[in-house]
N, C-alpha and C positions, 0 to 999 in steps of 0.2 A: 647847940640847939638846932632841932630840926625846923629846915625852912617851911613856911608857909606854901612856895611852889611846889616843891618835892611831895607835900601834901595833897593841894588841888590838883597835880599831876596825875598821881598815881589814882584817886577817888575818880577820877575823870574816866581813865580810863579802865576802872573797876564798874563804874558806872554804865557805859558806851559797852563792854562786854554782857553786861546782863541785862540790856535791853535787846542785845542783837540773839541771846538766846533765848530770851523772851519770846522774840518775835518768831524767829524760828520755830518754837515749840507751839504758839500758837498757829503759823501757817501751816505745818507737819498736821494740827490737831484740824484745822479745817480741809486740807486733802484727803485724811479720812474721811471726815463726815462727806465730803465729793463721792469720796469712793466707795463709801457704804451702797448711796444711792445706786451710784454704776453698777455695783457688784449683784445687787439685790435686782436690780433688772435684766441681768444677763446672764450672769454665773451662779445664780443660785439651784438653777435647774439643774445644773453639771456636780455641783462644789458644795463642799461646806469644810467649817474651819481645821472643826474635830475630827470628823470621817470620811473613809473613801465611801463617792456614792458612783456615779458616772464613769467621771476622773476624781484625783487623787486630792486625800487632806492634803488642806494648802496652808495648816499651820506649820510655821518654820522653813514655807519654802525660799522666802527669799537668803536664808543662810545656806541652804545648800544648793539652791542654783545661781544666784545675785541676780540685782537691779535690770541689767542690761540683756542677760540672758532670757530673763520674761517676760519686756518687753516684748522680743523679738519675735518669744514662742507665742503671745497671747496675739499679737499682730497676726501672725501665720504660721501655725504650729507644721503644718504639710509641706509647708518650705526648705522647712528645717531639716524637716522628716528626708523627704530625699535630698538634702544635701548634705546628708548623711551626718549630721548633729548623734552624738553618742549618747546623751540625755536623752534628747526630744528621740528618739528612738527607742529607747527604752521605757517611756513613759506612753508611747505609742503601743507600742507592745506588751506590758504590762497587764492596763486595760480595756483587751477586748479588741485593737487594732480599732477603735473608734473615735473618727478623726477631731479633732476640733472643730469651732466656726472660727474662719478667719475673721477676725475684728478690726484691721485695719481699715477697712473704708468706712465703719460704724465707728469707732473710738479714736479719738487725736491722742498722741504720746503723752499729753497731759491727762486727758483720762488715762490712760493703763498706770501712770505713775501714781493720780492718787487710788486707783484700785490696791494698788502696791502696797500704799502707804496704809491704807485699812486694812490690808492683810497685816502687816506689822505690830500693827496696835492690836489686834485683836489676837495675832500671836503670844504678843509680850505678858498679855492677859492672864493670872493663875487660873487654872482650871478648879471650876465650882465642884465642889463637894458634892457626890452626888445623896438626896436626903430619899430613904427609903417613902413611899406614899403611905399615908394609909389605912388602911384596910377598912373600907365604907360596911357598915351592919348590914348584912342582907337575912333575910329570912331564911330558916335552916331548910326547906323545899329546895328553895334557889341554890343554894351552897354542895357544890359538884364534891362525891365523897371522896376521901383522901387515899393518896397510894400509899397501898401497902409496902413499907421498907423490903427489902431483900434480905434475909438475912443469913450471914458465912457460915459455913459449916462451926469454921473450929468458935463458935460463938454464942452457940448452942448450949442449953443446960448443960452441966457438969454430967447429968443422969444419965441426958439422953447420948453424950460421947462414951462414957462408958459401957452404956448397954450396943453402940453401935461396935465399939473395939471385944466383946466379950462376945459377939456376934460374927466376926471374923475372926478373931482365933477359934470358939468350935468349930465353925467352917472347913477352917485349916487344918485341924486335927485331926476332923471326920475323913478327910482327902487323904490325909499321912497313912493314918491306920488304914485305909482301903488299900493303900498303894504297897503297905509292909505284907497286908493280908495276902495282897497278889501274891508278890514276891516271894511269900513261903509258903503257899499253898498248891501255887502251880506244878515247881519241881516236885513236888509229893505226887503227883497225879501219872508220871513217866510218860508211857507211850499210850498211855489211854484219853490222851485228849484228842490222838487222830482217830479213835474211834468213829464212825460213820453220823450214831445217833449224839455223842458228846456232841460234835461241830453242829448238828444243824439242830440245836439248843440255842438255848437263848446266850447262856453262858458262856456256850463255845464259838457263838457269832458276836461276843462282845471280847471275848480273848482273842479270837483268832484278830481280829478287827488291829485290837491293842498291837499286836505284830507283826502288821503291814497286810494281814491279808484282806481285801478293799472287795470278795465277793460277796459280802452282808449289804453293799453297798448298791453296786453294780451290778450284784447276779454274776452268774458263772455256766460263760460257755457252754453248751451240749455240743455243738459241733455236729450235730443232725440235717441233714438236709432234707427240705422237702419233697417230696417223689414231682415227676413232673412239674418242677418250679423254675426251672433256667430258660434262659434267652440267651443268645447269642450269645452263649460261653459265661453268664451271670447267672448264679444260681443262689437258691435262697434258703440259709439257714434258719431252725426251728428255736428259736432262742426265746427267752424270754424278756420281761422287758424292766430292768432295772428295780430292783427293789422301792427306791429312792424315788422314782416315777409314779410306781401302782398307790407307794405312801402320801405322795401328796394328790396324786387323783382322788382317791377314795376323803381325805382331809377337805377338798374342795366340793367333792358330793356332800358331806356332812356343812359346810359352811351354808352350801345354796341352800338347804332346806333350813338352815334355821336365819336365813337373812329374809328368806319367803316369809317364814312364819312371823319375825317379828317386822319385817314393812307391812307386807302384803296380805297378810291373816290377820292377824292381831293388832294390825296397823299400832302399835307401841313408840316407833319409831318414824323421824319427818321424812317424808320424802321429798325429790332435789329443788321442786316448783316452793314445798312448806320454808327448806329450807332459804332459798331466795328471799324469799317474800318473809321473813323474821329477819335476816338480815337489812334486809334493804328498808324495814322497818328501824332496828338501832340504829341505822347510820343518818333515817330522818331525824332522829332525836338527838345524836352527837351534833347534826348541822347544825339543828334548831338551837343549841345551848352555847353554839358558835355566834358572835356577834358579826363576825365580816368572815361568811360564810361562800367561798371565792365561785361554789356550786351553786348558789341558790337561785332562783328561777326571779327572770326580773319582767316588767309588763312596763317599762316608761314608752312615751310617747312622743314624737319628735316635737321640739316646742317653736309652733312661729312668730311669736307675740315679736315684735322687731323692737323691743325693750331688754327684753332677756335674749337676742341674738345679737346684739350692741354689746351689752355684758360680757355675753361669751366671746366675740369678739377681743375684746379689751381683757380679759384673762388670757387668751389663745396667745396677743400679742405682747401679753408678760413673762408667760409661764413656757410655750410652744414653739414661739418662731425660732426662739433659739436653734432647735434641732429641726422643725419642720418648714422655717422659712415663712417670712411675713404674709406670704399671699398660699402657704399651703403648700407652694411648688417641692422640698423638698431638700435638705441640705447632709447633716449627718443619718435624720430619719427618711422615712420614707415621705413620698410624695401625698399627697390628702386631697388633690383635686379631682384623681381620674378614678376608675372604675375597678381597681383592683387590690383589693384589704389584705394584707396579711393574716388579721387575727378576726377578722367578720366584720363587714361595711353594713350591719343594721346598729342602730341608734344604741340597743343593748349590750351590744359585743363592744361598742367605742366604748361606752360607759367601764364597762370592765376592765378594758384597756388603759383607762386612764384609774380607775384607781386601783387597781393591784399592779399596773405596769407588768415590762415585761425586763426584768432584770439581767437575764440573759445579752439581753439582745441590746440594753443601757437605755431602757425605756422606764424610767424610775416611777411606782406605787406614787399616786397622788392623795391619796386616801389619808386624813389628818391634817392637810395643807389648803384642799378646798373641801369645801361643804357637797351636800346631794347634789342641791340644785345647781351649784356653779359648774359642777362635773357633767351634769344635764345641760344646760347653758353651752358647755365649749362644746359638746359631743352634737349638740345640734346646729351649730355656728359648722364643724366642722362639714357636717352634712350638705349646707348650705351652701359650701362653695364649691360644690361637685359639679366638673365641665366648666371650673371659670378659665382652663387652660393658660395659667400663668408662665410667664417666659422662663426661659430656663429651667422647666421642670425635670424633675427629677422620670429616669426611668423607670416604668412600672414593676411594681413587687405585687409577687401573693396571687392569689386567685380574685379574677373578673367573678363579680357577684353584679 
């Protein structure tokens, strides 16, 4: 008979086990939630889980780099970088050679850990199906008309491959019989094709032609020279001037008069001001049917209301400082306090800046993430802190405006 000890023994310690992973799984699940927040204040401007946008998906990175190694890099990825880290080099490199913000003096090792730990959970995550939208009724004006398929050759009616194939074989046949024609007609002809009037025939300039003789082409020597035509021992032959020349001169006479007649006479035809101006007319109407149209002409207005410059503020230092540095100075992006813009320092050109971004350059499209106003809002906050000469700024980029 089994003892009663050996019982509450082992339950004891079946017990004391699944409370400690209990607990575990429950602290694990509150480090994330830590880490969400952290993450969504700092690295969401850089990162996301699924895609590279900045830097790199950070789903599954903790299995291919581990715990301690991102640490390390989220601490001071530039550290690493020249201390010549073969990862954090290659992750540097990668991306554009765009360095990190070092977070060590902003995040204790317990935030980066549970930053870590939300990455995990959100890794471990299946990815959501993606569910097609759709398609809202618009009015058939509205409804932009559809493209035309391309379609293959061999896919083509039955009809119309057949009348193309019965179309290159006569072709072929036509060519064969000319060339058999040649072939037994010529020898019949003897020594009368060097006849004088034979050769300069039509027939005898497309024979001769056929037989390497290239004067139908070029013209043929006279070898006359002009009476009193030399200099200094150069003298000038009476030649004429390529067959192939006088052919397309006179081909070029006939073009000009009927390009005259149908621009210039008959006006039938646009000319290059008409044609601008119809163009530059469809490509208003392509923008116009574009909803974030990255050309379109903007008229906002610098905002001082110190309500909505608070706002922008308070967005700038969620979304901004990340890359630009809490006072503007300047960290992975450029500097935003002194007098010199990269991409145009009027209120318009930030605007633009900030919602199409500049991808190239790891300046990520804000456009779907804030609203008009809010993008109005930080573009005018940024404005506002022009000449506050913050320490440690960054060296100026772009052109003084």
């Amino acid at each position: 008979m089994i003892s009663l000890k050996n019982i509450f023994g082992k339950s004891s310690l079946a017990l004391v086990a699944g409370l400690l992973l209990a607990g575990s799984t429950a602290v694990q699940a509150q480090d994330a939630v830590a880490g969400k927040a952290i993450f969504e204040g700092n690295c969401t401007v850089c990162h996301s889980i699924d895609a590279d946008v900045v830097g790199p998906a950070l789903k599954g990175v903790h299995e291919r780099r581990g715990d301690e190694w991102l640490v390390k890099f989220i601490q001071n990825s530039q550290e690493m970088v020249q201390a010549g880290d073969k990862d954090a080099i290659e992750v540097y490199e990668k991306f554009n050679k765009m360095p990190m913000p070092a977070f060590a003096s902003s995040l204790s090792e317990d935030d980066i850990k549970n930053v870590i730990a939300f990455i995990k959970e959100e890794s471990s995550k299946p990815a959501e199906a993606e569910v097609a939208p759709v398609a809202e009724a618009t009015d058939a004006a509205a409804t932009p008309p559809a493209v035309e398929a391309e379609v293959a050759f061999l896919d083509l009616p039955p009809v119309l491959l057949f009348t193309f194939v019965l179309a290159a074989i006569i072709i072929l046949l036509t060519v064969l019989v000319l060339i058999m024609m040649f072939r037994l007609f010529v020898p019949m002809l003897g020594d009368s094709i060097y006849d004088e009037d034979f050769r300069h025939s039509f027939a005898g300039r497309l024979l001769f032609l056929f037989r390497g003789d290239g004067t139908v082409v070029t013209g043929k020597a006279k070898d006359e020279i002009h009476s009193h035509h030399d200099f200094d021992g150069i003298q000038e032959y009476d030649n004429d001037l390529p067959p192939w020349w006088k052919a397309l001169f006179y081909v070029s006479i006939v073009f000009a008069i009927g390009y005259m007649l149908h621009y210039h006479v008959f006006k039938t035809g646009p000319l290059q001001i008409e044609e601008y101006e119809t163009e530059m007319e469809q490509a208003a109407i392509l923008a116009a049917a574009t909803a974030d149209d990255p050309n379109a002409p903007t008229n906002f207005e610098v905002i001082t209301d110190a309500a909505a410059l608070e706002s922008g503020k308070a967005l700038y230092n969620t979304n901004c400082a990340a890359c630009h540095g809490a006072e503007g100075q300047g960290t992975v992006g450029p500097n935003l306090t002194d007098e010199y813009w990269l991409h145009g320092g009027d209120v318009n050109d930030i605007f633009k800046t900030i919602k199409y971004g500049v991808p190239a350059k790891g300046m990520v499209p804000w456009q779907g993430k804030l609203t008009k106003d809010q993008m109005l809002e930080v573009s005018s906050y940024i404005l506002s802190i022009q000449g506050t000469n913050p320490p440690n700024a960054k060296e100026p980029q772009g052109e003084k405006m």
